[in-house]
mmCIF file of the N, C-alpha and C atoms, coordinates in Angstrom:
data_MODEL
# 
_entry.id   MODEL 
# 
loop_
_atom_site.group_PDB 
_atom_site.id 
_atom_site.type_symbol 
_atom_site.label_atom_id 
_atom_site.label_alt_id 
_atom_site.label_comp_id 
_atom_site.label_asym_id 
_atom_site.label_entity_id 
_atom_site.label_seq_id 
_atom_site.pdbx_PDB_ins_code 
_atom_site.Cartn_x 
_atom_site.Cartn_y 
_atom_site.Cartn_z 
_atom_site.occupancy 
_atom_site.B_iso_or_equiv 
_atom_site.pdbx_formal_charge 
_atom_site.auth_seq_id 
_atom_site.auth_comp_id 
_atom_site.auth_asym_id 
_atom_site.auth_atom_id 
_atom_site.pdbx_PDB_model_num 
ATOM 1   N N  . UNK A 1 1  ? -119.394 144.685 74.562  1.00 0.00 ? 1  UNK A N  1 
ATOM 2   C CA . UNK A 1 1  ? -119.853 145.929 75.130  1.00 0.00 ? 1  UNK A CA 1 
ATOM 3   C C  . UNK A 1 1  ? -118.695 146.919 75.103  1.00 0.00 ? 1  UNK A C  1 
ATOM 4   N N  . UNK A 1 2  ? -118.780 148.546 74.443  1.00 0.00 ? 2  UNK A N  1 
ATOM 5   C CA . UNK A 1 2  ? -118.027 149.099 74.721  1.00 0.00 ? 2  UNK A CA 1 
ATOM 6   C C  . UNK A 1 2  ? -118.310 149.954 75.724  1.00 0.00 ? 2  UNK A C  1 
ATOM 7   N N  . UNK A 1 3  ? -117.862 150.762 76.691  1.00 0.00 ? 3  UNK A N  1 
ATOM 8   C CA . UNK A 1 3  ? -117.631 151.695 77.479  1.00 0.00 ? 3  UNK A CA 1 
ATOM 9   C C  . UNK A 1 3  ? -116.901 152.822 77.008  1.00 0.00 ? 3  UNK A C  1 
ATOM 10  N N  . UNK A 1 4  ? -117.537 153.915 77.610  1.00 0.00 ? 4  UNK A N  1 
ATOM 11  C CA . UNK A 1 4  ? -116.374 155.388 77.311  1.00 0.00 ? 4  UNK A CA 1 
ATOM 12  C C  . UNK A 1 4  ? -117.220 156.354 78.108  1.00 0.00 ? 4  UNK A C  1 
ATOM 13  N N  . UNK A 1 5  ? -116.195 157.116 79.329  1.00 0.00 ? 5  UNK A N  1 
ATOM 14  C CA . UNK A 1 5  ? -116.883 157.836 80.047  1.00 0.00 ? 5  UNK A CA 1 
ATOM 15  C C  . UNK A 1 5  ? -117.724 159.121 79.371  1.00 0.00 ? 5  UNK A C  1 
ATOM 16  N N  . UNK A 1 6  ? -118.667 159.317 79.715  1.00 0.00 ? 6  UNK A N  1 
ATOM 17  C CA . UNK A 1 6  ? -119.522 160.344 78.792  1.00 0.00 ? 6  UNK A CA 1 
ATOM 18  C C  . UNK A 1 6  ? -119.810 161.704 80.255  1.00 0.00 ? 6  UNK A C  1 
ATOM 19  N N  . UNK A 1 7  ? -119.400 161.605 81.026  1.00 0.00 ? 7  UNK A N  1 
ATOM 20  C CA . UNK A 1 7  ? -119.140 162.646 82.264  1.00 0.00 ? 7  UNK A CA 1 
ATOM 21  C C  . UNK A 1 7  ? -118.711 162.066 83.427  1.00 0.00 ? 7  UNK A C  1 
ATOM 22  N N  . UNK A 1 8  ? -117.950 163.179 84.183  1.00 0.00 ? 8  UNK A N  1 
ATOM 23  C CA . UNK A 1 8  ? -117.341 162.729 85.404  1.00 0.00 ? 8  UNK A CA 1 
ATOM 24  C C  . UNK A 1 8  ? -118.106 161.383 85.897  1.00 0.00 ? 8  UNK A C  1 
ATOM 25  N N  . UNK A 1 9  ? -119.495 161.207 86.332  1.00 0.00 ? 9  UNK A N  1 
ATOM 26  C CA . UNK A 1 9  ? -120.054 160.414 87.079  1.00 0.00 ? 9  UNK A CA 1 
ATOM 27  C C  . UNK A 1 9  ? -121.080 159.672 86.173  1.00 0.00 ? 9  UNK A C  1 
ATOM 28  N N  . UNK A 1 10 ? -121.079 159.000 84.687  1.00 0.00 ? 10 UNK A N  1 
ATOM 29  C CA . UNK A 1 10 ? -121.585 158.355 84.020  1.00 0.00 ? 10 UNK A CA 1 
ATOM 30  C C  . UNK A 1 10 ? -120.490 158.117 82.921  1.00 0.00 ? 10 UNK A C  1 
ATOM 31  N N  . UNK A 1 11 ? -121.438 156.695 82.530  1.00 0.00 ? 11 UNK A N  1 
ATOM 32  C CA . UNK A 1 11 ? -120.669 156.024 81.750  1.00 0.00 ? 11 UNK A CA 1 
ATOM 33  C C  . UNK A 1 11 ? -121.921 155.455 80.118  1.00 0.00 ? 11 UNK A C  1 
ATOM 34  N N  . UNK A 1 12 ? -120.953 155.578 79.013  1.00 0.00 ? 12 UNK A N  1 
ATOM 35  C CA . UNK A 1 12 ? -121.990 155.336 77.754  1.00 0.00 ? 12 UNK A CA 1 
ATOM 36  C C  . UNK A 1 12 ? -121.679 153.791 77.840  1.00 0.00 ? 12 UNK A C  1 
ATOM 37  N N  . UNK A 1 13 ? -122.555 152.754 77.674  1.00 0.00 ? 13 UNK A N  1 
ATOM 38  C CA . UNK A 1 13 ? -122.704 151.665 77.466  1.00 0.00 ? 13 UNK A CA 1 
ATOM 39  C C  . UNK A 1 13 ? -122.866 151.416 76.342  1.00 0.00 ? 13 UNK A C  1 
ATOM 40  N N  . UNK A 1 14 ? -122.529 150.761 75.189  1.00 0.00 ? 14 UNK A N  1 
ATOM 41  C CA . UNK A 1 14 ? -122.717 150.128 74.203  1.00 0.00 ? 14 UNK A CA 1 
ATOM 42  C C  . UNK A 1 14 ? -122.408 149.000 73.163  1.00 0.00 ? 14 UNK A C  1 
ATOM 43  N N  . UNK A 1 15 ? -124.005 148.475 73.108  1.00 0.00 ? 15 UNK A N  1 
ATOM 44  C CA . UNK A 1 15 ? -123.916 147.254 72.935  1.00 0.00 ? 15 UNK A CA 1 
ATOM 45  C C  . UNK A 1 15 ? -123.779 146.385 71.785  1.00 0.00 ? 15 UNK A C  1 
ATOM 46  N N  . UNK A 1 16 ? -125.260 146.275 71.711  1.00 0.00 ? 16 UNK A N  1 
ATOM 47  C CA . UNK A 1 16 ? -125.805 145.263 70.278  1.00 0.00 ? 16 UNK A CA 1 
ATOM 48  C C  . UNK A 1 16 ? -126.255 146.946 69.525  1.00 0.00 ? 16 UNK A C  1 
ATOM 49  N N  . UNK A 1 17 ? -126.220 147.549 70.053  1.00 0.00 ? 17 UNK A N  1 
ATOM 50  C CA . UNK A 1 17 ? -126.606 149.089 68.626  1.00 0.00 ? 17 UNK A CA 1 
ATOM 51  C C  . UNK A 1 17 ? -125.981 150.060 68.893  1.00 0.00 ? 17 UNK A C  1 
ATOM 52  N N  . UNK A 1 18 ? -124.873 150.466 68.354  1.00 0.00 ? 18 UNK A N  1 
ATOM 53  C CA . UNK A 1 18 ? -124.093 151.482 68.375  1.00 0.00 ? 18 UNK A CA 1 
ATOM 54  C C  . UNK A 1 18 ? -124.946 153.173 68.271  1.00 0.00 ? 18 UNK A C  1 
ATOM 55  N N  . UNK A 1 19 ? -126.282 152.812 67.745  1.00 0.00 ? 19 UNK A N  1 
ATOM 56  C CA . UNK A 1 19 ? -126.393 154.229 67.832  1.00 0.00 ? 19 UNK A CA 1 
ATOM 57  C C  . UNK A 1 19 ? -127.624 154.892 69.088  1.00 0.00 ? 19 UNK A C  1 
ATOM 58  N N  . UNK A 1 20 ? -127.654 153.413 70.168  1.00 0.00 ? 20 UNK A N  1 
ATOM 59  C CA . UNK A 1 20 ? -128.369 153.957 70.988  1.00 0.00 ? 20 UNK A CA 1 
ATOM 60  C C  . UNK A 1 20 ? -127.695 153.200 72.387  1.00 0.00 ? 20 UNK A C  1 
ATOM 61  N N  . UNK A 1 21 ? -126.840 154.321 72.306  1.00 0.00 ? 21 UNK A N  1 
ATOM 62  C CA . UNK A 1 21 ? -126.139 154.030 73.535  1.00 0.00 ? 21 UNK A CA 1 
ATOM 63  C C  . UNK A 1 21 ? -126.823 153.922 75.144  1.00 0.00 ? 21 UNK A C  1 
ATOM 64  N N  . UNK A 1 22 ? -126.391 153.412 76.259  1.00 0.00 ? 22 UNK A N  1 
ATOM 65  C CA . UNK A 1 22 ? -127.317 153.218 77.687  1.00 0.00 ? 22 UNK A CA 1 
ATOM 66  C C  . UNK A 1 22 ? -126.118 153.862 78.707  1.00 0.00 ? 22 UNK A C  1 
ATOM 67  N N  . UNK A 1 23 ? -126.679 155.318 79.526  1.00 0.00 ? 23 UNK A N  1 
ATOM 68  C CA . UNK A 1 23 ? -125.978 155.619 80.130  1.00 0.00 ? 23 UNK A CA 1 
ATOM 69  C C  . UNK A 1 23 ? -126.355 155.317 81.626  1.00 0.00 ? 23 UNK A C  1 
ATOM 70  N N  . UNK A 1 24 ? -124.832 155.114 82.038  1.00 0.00 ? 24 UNK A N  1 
ATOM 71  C CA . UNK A 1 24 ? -125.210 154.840 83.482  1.00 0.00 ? 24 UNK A CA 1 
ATOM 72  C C  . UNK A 1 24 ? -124.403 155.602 84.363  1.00 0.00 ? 24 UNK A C  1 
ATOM 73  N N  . UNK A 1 25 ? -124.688 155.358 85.437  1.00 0.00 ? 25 UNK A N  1 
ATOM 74  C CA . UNK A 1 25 ? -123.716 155.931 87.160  1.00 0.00 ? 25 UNK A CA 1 
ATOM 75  C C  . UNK A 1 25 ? -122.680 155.271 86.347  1.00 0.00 ? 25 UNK A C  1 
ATOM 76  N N  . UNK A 1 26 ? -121.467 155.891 86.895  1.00 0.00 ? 26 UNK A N  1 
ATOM 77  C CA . UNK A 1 26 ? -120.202 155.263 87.054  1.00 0.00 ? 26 UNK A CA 1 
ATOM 78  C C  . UNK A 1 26 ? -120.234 154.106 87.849  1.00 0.00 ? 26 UNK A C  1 
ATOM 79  N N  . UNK A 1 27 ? -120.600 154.555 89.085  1.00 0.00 ? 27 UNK A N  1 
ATOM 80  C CA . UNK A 1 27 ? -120.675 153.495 90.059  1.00 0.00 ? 27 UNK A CA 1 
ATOM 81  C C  . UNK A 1 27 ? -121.140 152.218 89.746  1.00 0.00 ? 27 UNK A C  1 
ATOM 82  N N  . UNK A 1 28 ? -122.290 151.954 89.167  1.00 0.00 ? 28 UNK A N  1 
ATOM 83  C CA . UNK A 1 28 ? -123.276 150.528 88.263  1.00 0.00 ? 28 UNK A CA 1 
ATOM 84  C C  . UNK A 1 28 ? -122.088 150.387 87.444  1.00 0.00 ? 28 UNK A C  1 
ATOM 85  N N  . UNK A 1 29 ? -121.248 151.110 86.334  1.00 0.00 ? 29 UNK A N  1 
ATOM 86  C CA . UNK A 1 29 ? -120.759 150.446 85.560  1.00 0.00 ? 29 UNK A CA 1 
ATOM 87  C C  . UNK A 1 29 ? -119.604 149.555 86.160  1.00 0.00 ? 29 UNK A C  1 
ATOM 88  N N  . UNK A 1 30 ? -118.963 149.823 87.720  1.00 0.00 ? 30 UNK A N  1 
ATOM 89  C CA . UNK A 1 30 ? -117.744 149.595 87.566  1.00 0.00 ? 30 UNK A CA 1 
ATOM 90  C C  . UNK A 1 30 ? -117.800 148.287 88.855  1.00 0.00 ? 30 UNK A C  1 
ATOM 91  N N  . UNK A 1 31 ? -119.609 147.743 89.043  1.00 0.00 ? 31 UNK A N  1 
ATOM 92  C CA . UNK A 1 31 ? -119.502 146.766 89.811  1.00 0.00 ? 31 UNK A CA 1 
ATOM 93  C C  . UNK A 1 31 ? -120.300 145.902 88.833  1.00 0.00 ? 31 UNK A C  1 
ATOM 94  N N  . UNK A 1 32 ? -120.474 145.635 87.361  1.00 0.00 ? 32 UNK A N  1 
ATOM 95  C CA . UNK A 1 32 ? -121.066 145.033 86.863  1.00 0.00 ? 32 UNK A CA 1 
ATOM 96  C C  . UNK A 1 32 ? -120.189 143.546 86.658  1.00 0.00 ? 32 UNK A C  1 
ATOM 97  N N  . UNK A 1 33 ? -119.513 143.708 86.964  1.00 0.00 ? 33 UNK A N  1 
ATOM 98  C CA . UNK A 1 33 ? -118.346 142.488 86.633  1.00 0.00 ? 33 UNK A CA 1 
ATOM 99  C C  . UNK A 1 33 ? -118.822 141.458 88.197  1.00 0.00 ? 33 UNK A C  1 
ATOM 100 N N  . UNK A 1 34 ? -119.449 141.870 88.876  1.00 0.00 ? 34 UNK A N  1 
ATOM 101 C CA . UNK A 1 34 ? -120.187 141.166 89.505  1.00 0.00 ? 34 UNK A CA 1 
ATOM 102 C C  . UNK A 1 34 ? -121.187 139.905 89.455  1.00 0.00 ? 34 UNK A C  1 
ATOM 103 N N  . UNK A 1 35 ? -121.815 140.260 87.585  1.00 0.00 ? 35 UNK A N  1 
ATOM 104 C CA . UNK A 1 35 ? -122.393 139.659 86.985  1.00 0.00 ? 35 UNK A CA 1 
ATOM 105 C C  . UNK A 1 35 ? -122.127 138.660 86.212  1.00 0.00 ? 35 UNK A C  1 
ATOM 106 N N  . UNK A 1 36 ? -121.072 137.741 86.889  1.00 0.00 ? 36 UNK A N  1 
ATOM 107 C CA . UNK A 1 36 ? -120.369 136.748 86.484  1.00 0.00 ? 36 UNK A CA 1 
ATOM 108 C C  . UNK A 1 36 ? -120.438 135.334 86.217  1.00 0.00 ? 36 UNK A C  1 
ATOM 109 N N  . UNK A 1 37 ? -121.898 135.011 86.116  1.00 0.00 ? 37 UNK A N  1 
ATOM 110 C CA . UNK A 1 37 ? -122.676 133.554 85.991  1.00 0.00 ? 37 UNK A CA 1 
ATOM 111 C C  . UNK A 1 37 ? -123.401 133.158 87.255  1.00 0.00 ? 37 UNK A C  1 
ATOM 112 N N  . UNK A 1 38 ? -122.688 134.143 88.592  1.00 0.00 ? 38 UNK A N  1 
ATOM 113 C CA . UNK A 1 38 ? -123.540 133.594 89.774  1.00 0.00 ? 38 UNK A CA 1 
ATOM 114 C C  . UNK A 1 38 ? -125.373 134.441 89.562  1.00 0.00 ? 38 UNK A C  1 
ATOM 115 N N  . UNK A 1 39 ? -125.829 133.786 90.987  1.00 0.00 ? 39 UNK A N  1 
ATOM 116 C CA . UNK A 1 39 ? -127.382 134.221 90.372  1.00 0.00 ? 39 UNK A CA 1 
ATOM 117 C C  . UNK A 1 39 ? -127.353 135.556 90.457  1.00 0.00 ? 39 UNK A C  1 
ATOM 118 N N  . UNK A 1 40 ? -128.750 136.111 89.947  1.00 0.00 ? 40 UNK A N  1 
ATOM 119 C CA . UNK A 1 40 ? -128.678 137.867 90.177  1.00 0.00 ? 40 UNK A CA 1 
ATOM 120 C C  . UNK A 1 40 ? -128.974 138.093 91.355  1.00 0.00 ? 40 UNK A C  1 
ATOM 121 N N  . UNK A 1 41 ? -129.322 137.498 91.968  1.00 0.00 ? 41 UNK A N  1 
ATOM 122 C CA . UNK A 1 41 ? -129.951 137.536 93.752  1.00 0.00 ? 41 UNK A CA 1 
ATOM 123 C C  . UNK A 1 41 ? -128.060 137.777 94.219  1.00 0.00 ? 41 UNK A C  1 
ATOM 124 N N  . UNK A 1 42 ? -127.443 136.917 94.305  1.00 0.00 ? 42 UNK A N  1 
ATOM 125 C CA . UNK A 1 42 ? -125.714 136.705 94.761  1.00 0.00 ? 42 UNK A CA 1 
ATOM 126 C C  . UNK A 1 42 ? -125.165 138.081 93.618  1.00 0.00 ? 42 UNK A C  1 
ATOM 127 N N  . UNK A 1 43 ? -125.440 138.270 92.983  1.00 0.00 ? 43 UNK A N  1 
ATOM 128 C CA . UNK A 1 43 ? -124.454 139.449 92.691  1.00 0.00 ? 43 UNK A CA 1 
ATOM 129 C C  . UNK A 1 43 ? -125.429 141.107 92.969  1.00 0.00 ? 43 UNK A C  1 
ATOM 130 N N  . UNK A 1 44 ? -126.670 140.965 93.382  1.00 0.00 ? 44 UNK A N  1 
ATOM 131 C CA . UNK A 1 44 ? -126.810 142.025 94.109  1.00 0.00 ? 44 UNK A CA 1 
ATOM 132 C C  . UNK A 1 44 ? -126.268 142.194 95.319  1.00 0.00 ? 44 UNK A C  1 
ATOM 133 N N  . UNK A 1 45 ? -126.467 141.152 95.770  1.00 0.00 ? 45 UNK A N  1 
ATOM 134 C CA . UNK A 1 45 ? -126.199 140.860 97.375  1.00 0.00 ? 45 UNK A CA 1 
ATOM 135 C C  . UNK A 1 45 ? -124.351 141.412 97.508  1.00 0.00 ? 45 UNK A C  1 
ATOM 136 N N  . UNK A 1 46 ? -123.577 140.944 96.530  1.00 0.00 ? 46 UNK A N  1 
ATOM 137 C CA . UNK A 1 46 ? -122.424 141.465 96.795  1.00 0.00 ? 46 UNK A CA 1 
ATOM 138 C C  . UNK A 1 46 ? -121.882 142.879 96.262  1.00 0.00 ? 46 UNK A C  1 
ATOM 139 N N  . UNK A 1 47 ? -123.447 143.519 95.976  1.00 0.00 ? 47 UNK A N  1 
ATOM 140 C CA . UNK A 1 47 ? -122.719 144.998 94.990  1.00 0.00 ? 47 UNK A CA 1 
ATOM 141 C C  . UNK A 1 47 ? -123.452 145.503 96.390  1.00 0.00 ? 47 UNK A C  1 
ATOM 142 N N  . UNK A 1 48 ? -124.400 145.123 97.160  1.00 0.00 ? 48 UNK A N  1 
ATOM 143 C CA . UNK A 1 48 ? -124.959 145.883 98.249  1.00 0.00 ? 48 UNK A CA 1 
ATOM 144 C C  . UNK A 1 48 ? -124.095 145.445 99.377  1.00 0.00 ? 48 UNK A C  1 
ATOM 145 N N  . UNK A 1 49 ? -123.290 144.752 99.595  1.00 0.00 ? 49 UNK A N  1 
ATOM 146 C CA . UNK A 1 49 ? -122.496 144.577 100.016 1.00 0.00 ? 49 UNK A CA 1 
ATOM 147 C C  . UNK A 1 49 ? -121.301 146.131 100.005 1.00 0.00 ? 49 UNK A C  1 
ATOM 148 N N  . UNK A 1 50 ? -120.895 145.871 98.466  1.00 0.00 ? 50 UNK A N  1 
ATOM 149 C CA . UNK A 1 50 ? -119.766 147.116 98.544  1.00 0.00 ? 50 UNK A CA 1 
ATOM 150 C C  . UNK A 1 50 ? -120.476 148.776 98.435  1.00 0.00 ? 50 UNK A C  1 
ATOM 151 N N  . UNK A 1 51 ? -121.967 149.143 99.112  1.00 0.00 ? 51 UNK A N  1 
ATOM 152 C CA . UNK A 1 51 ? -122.437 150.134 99.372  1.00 0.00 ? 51 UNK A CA 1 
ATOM 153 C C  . UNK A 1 51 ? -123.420 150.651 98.475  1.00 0.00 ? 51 UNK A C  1 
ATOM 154 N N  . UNK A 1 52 ? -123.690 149.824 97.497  1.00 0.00 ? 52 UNK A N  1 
ATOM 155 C CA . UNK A 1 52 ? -124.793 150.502 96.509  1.00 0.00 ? 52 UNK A CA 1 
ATOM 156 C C  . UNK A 1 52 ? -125.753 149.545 96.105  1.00 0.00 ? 52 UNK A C  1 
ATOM 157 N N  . UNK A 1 53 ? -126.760 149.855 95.813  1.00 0.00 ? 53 UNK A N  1 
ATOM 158 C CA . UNK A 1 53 ? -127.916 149.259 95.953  1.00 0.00 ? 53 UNK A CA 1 
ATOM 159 C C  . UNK A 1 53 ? -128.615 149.169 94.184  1.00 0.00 ? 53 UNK A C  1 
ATOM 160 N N  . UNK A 1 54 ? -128.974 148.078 93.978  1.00 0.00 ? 54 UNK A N  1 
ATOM 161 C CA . UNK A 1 54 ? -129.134 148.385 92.441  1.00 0.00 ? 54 UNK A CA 1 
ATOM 162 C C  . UNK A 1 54 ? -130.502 147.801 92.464  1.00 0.00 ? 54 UNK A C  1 
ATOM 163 N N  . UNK A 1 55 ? -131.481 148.390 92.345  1.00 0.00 ? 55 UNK A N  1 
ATOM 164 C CA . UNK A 1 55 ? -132.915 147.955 91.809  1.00 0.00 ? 55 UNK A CA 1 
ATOM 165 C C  . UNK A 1 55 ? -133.546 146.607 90.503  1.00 0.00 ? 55 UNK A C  1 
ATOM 166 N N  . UNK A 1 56 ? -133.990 146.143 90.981  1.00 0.00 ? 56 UNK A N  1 
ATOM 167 C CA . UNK A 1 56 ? -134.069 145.159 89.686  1.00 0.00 ? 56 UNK A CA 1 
ATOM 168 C C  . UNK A 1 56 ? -134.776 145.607 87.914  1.00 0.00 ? 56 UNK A C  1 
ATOM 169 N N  . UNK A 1 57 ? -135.029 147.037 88.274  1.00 0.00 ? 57 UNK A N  1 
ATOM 170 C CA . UNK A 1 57 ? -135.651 147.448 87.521  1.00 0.00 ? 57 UNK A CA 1 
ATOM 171 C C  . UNK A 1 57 ? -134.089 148.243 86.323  1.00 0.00 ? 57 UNK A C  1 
ATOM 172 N N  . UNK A 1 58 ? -133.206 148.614 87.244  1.00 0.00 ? 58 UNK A N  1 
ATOM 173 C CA . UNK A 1 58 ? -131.764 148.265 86.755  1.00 0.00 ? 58 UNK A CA 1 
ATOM 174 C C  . UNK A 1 58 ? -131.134 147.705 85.306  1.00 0.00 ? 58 UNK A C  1 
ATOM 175 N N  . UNK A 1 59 ? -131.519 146.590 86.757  1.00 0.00 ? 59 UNK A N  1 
ATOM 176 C CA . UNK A 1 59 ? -131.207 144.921 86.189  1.00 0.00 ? 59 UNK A CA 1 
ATOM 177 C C  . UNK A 1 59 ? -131.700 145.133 84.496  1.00 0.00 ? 59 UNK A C  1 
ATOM 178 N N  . UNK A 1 60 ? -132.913 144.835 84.671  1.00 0.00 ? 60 UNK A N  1 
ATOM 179 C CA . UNK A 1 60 ? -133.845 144.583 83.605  1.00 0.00 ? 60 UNK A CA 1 
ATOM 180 C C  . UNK A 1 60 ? -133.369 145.495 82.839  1.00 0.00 ? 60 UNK A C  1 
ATOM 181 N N  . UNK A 1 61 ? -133.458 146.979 82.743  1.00 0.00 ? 61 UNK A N  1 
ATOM 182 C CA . UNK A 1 61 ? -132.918 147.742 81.669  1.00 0.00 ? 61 UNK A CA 1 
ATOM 183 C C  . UNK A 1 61 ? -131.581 147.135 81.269  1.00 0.00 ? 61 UNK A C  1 
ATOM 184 N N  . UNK A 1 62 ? -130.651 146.731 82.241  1.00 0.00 ? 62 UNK A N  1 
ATOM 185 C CA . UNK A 1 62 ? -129.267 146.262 81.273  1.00 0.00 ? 62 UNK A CA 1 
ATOM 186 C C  . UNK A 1 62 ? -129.239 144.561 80.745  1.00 0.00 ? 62 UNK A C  1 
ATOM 187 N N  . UNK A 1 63 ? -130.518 144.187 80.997  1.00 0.00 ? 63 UNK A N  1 
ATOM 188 C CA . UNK A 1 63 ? -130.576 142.970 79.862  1.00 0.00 ? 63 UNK A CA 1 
ATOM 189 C C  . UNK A 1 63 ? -131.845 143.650 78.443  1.00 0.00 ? 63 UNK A C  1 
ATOM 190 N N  . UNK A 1 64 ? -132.329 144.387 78.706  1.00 0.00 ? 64 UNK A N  1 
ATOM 191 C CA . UNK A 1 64 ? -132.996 145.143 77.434  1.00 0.00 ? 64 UNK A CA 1 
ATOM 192 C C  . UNK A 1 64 ? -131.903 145.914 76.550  1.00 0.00 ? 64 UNK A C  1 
ATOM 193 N N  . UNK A 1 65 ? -130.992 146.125 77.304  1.00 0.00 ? 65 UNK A N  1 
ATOM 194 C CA . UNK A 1 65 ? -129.660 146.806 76.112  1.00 0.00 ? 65 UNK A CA 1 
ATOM 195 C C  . UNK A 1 65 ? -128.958 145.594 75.757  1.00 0.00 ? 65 UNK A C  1 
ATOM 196 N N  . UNK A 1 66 ? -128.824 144.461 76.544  1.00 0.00 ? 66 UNK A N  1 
ATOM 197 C CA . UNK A 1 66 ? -128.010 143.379 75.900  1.00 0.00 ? 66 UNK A CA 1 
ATOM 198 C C  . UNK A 1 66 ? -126.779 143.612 76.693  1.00 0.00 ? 66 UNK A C  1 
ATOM 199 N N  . UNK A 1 67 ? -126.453 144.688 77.754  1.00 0.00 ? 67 UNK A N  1 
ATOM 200 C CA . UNK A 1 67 ? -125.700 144.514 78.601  1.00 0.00 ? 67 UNK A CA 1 
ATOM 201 C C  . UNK A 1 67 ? -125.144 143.411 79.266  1.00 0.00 ? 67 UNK A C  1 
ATOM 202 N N  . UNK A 1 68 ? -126.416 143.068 80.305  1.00 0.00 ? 68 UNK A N  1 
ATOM 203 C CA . UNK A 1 68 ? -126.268 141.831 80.537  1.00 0.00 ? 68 UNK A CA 1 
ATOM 204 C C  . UNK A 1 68 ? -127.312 140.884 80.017  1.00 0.00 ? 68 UNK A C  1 
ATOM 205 N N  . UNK A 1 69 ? -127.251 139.329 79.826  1.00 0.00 ? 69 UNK A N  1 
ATOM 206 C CA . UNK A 1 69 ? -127.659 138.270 78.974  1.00 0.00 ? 69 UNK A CA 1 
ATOM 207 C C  . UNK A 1 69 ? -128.335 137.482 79.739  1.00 0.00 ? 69 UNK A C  1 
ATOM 208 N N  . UNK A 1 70 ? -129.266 137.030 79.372  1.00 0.00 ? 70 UNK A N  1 
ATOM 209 C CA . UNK A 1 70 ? -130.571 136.381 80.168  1.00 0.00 ? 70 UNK A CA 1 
ATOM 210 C C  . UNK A 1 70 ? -129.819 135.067 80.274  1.00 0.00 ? 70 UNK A C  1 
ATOM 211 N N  . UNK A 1 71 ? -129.701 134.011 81.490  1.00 0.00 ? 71 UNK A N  1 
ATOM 212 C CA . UNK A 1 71 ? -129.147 133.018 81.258  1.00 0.00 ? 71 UNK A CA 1 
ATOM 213 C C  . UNK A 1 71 ? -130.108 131.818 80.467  1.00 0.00 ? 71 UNK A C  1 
ATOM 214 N N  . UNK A 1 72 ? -130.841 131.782 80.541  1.00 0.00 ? 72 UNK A N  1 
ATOM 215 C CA . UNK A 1 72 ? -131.783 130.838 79.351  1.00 0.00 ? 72 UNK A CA 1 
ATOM 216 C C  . UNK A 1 72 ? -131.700 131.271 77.587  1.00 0.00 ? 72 UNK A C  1 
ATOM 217 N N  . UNK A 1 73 ? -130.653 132.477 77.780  1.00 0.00 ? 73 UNK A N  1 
ATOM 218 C CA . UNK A 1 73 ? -131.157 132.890 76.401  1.00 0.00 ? 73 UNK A CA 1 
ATOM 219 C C  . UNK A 1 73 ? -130.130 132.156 75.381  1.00 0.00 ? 73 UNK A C  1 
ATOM 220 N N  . UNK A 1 74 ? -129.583 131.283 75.708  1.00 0.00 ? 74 UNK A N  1 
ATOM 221 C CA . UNK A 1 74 ? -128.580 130.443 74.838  1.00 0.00 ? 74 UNK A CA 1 
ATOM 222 C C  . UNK A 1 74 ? -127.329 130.801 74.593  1.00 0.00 ? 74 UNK A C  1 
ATOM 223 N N  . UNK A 1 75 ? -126.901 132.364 74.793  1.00 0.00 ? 75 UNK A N  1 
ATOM 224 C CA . UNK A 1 75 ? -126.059 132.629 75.039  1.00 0.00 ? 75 UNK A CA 1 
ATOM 225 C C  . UNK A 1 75 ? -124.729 131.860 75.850  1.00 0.00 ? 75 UNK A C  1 
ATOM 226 N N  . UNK A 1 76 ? -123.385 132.007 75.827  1.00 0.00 ? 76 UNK A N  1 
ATOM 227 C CA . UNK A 1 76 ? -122.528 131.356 76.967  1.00 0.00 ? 76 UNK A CA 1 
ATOM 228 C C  . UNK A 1 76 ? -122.500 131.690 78.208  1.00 0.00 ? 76 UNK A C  1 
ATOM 229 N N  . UNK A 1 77 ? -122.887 133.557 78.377  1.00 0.00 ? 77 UNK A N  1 
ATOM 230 C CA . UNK A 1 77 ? -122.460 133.735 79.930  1.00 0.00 ? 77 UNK A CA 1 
ATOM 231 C C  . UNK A 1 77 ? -123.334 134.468 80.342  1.00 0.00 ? 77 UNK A C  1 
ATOM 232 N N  . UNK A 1 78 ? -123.721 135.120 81.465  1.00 0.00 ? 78 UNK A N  1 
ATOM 233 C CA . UNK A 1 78 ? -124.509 136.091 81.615  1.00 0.00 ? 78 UNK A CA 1 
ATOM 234 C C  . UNK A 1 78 ? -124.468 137.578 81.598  1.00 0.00 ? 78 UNK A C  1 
ATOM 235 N N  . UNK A 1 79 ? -123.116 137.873 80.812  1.00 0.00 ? 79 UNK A N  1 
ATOM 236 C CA . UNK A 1 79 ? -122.653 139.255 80.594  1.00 0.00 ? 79 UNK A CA 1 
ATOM 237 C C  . UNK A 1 79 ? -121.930 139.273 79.302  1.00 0.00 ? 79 UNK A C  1 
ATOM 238 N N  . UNK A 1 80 ? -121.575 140.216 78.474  1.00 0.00 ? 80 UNK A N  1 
ATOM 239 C CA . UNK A 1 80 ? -121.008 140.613 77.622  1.00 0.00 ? 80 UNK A CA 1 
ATOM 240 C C  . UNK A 1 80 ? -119.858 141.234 77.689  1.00 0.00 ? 80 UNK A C  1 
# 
């Protein structure tokens, strides 16, 4: 995954397709490391923890970019 801020308060995500980048809050990008093999239930719980609240609908968009990685999907980890 590369990153590169695309305005003060968003960030360009990109993944598996360079020419359709996924922009997000700053904020989502810089607690995604949250997403570290524990479940997604435990790493919401600790991003709502540090004040922000992330919808599962989120979620789902950053495993449709390949952001983050379905853990059944054979992949090694659950992030990129």
């Amino acid at each position: 995954m590369i990153t590169s801020l695309a305005e003060a308060d968003m960030v360009r995500l990109t993944s598996y397709m360079t020419t359709d980048p996924l922009m997000v809050p700053k904020a989502l990008s810089d607690v995604l490391h949250y997403f570290d093999g524990r479940s997604t239930r435990s790493a919401l719980e600790a991003i709502s923890a540090e004040g922000l609240d992330v919808d599962r609908a989120a979620v789902r968009r950053l495993v449709d970019f390949e952001v983050l990685i379905e853990e059944d999907s054979g992949d090694a980890g659950p992030s990129k």
